[in-house]
Structure formats: structure tokens, C-alpha cells
C-alpha positions as CSV (number, residue, x, y, z in Angstrom):
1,X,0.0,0.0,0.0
2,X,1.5,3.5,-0.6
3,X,-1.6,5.8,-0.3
4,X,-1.6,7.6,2.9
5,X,-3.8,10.4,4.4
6,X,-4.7,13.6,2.8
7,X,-4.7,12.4,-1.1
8,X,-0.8,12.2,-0.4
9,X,1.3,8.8,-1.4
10,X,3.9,7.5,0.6
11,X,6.7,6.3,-2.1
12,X,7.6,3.2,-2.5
13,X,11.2,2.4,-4.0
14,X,11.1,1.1,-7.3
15,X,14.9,0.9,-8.0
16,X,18.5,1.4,-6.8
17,X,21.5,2.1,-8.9
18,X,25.2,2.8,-8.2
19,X,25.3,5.9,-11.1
20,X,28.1,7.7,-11.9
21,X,27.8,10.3,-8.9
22,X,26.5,8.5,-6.1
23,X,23.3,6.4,-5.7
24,X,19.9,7.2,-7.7
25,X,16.7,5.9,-6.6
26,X,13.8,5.8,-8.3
27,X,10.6,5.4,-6.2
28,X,6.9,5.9,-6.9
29,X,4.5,7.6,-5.3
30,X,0.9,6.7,-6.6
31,X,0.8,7.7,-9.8
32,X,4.5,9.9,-10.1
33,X,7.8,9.1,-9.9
34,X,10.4,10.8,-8.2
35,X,14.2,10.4,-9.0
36,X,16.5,10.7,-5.8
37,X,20.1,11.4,-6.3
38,X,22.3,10.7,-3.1
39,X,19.7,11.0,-0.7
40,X,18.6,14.6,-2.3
41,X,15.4,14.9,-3.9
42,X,16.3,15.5,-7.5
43,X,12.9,15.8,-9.4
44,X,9.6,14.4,-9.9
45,X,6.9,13.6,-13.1
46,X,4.1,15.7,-11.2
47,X,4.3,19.3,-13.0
48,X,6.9,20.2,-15.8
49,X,5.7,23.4,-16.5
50,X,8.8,25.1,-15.7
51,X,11.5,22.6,-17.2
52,X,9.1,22.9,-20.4
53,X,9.2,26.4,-20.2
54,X,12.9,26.3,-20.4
55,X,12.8,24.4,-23.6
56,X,10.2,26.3,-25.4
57,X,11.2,30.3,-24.0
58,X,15.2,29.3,-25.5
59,X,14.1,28.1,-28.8
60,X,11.5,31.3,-29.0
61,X,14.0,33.4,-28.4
62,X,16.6,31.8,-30.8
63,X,14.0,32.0,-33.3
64,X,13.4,35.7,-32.3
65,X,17.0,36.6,-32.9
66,X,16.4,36.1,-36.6
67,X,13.6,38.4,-36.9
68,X,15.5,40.7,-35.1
69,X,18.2,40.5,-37.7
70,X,20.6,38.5,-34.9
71,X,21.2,35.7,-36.9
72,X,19.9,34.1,-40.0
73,X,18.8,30.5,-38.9
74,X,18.4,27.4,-41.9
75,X,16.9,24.8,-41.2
76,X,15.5,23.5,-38.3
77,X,16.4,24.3,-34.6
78,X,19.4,22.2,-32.8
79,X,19.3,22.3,-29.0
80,X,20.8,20.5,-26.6
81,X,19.6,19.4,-23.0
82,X,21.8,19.0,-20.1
83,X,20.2,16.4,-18.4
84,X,17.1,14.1,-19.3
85,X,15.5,13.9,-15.7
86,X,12.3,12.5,-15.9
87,X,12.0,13.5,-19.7
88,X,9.9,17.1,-19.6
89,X,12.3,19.1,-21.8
90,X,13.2,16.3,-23.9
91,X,9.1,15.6,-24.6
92,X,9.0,19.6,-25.3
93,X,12.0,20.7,-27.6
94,X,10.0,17.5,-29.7
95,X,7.1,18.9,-30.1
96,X,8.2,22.4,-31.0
97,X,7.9,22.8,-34.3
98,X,10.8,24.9,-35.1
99,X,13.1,21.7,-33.7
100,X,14.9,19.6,-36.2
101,X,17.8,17.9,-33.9
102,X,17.8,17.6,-29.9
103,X,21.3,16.0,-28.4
104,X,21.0,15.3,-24.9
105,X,23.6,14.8,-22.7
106,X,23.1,12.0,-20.2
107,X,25.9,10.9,-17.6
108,X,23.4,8.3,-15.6
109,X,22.8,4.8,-17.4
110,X,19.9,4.2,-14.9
111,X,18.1,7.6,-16.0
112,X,18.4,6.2,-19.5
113,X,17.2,2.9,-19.1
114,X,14.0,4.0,-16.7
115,X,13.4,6.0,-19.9
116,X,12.7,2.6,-21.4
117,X,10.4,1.7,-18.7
118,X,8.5,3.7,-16.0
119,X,9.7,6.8,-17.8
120,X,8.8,6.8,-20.9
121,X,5.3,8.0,-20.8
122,X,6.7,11.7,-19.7
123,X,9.9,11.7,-22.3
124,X,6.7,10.2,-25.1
125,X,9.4,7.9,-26.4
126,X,11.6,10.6,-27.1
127,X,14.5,8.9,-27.0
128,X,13.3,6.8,-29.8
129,X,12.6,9.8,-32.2
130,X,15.2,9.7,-35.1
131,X,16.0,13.7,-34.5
132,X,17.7,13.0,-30.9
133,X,21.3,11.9,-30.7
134,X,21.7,10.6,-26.9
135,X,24.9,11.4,-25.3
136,X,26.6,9.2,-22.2
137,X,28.6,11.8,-20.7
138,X,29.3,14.1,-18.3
139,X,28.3,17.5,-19.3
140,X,31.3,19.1,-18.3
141,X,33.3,16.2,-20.6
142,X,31.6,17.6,-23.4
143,X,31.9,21.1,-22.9
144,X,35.2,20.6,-22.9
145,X,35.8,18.2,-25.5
146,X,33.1,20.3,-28.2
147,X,32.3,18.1,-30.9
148,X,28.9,18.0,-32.0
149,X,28.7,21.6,-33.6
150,X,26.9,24.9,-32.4
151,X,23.1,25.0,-31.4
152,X,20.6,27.7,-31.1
153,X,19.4,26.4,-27.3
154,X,21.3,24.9,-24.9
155,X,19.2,24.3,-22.0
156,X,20.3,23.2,-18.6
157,X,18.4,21.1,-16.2
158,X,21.1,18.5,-14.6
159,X,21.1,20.5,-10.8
160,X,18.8,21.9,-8.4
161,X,20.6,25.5,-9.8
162,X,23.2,27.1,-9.9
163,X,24.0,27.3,-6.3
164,X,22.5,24.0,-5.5
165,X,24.5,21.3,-7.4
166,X,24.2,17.8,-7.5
167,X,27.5,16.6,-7.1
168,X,30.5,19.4,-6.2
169,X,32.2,19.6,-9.6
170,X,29.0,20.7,-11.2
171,X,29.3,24.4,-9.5
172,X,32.0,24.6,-12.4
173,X,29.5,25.2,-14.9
174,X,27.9,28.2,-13.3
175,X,30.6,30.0,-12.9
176,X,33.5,32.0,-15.4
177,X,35.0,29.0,-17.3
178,X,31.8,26.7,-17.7
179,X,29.7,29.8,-18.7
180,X,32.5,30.9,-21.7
181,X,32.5,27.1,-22.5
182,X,28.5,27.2,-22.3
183,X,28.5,30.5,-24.8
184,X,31.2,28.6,-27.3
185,X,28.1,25.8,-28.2
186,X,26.0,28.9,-29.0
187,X,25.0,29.6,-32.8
188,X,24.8,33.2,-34.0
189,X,21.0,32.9,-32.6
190,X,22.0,30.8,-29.9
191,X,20.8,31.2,-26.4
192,X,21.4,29.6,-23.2
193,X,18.7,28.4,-20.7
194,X,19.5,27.6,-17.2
195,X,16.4,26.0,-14.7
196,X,17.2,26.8,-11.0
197,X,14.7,25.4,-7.9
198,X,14.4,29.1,-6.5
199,X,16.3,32.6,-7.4
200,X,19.5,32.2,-7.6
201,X,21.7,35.6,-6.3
202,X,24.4,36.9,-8.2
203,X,23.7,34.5,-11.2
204,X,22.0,36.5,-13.5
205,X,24.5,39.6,-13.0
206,X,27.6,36.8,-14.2
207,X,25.1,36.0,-17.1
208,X,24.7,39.9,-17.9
209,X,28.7,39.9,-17.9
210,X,28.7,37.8,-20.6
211,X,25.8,37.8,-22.4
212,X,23.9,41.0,-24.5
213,X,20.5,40.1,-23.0
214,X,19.0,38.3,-20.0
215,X,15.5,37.5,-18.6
216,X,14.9,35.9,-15.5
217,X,11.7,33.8,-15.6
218,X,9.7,33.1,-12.2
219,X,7.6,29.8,-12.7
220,X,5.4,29.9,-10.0
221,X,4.9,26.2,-7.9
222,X,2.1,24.8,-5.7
223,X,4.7,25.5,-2.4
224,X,7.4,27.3,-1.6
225,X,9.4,29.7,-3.8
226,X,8.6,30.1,-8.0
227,X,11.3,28.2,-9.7
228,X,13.9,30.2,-12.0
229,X,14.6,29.6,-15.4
230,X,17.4,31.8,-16.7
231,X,17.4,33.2,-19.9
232,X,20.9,34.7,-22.0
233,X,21.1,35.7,-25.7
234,X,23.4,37.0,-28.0
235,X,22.8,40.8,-29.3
């Protein structure tokens, strides 16, 4: 039984796995699923709305810089995702339909292969669709070793934020180095995206340091503080 009081369900563990950066758990809690990475509540199937926001607001944009004159953009969209969670950006960048090619970088096997199972409904198979190239990496791995190309999103979901990482050697990424590493994926449209559980201080003036243009997006959430998704563009 995992229904307790108040409409709320107790989770029940569905699967341990020694991953890359500690232990992941996937549990269940009636319907949802939650991933939990080292004992840390990582995320959960129940909303989405802002990890799809960060999808869709970066590939507006990009698509924005063209009519603006900031870039002239062939083709369809190429975005990459830092992270496939429980599959909500992936699902989204899909079904935009200004997306020709999604390349999402993935360091946890077990993340992939629930994606095959208990998953799958909230990725829709995406991992399956002929326009995503999967990466097994580390994020930082690949920032450092470029080699797919530039993209006109790049859209970052594999921490709790900026200053709430999921394993140390992320923090890398938010600041100087991984953000001029971040801004060398970029197309001439390109624009980066970064999801944050909560404001995150001083982030968004290191984004303005770099970057021509940045929007800070509150996504508001059924308790405690909105959630933040970052948004920085070329001129």
C-alpha cells in the first residue's frame, strides 16, 4: 500500500543504482515518480511546466533573434539538453515545431534505461525519435571536449541550480569557465537556458557579464518559492 492520508502517497522504492555520482533511486508515489540522487530529492513527473518552459522560452528566443536581424537560422532548430531527468524538456523541444535535432547529454545509465520503462510516458518515447542523438557523458566532458557543432538552445536542467548542485564539480558550470564554454556551443542565434529550484543571487549579474540580453523567468509552484529559469542571448 502506498496511499496515505490527505490524497498524499507515501513512495515506494522502485529501483537502486550505483550511477556515476552517487546512488539514484527511483521510487513511486501513486501515480508519479520521483528520482533521488544521493539522498537529495532531485525531481519528480508531477508538474513540468517550468522545465518545459525552459525548452520552449530558448528556442522562441533563438527563433526571435532572426527576426531581429541576430542571426539568420536554416533549417530546423538544434538544442541541446543537459540532463534528461524525468524527460519534460526532452518531450518539449520534440514537439516544438521549429526543432529539427535535440542532443541530450546524459551521464546516468539508470536515468536512461527508466526511460525505457517507467519513464517513458513523460519523455513520449523521445528517446526513440530519429532527430535525438543521446549522449553518455558528463556535461562538463563535453563542454570541454566540443564536438557535436553549435546549437541555437542549450538548455540546462542536470542540478537543483546554480547554487545548488548535485555533485560538487558541477558548480563549475555556473561559474566564469563553464559559462564561456556554455557560450562557445552557442550559434549566432543561440541562447542559453538555465532551470534553478528558486532565485538564484548573483547568477543572473555573471550571465549579464557575458551575455547582450538576460531574462529571468519566475515559474510559480504549488509551495514554496517560484522556480527560476534563466534566460541569455546573443545581441
Amino acid at each position: 500500500m502506498d496511499v496515505i492520508g490527505e490524497g498524499r502517497a507515501e513512495p515506494v522504492v522502485v529501483e537502486r543504482a550505483a550511477g556515476v555520482g552517487g546512488e539514484l533511486v527511483l521510487r513511486r508515489a501513486g501515480a508519479d515518480y520521483e528520482i533521488i540522487s544521493n539522498g537529495t530529492f532531485l525531481m519528480d513527473t508531477r508538474n513540468g511546466e517550468s522545465e518545459r518552459l525552459l525548452v520552449r522560452a530558448a528556442v522562441d528566443a533563438a527563433l526571435a533573434q532572426d527576426e531581429d536581424g541576430g542571426g539568420a537560422g536554416g533549417g530546423g532548430a538544434r538544442v541541446l539538453i543537459g540532463g534528461l531527468g524525468v524527460g519534460f524538456s526532452l518531450a518539449e523541444a520534440l514537439a516544438h515545431p521549429a526543432v529539427g535535432h535535440v542532443t541530450v547529454v546524459e551521464r546516468e545509465p539508470a536515468v536512461v534505461g527508466w526511460h525505457a520503462g517507467p519513464l517513458r510516458p513523460w519523455s513520449r518515447g523521445g528517446l526513440d525519435d530519429p532527430r535525438v542523438t543521446l549522449v553518455r557523458a558528463d556535461l562538463l566532458d563535453v563542454l570541454e571536449r566540443p564536438a557535436g557543432g553549435v546549437f541555437d538552445a542549450v538548455c540546462l536542467d542536470i542540478d537543483n541550480g546554480p547554487h545548488w548542485t548535485v555533485t560538487p564539480g558541477n558548480a563549475r558550470l555556473y561559474g566564469p569557465v563553464g559559462l564561456d564554454l556554455l557560450a562557445a556551443l552557442l550559434s549566432a542565434r543561440g541562447v542559453l537556458a538555465v532551470w534553478s529550484a528558486g532565485a538564484a543571487p548573483g547568477f543572473g549579474d555573471l550571465l549579464v557579464s557575458r551575455f547582450a540580453r538576460v531574462e529571468e523567468l519566475p515559474v510559480p509552484v504549488p509551495r514554496g518559492e517560484p522556480d527560476m529559469v534563466y534566460l541569455a542571448r546573443r545581441p
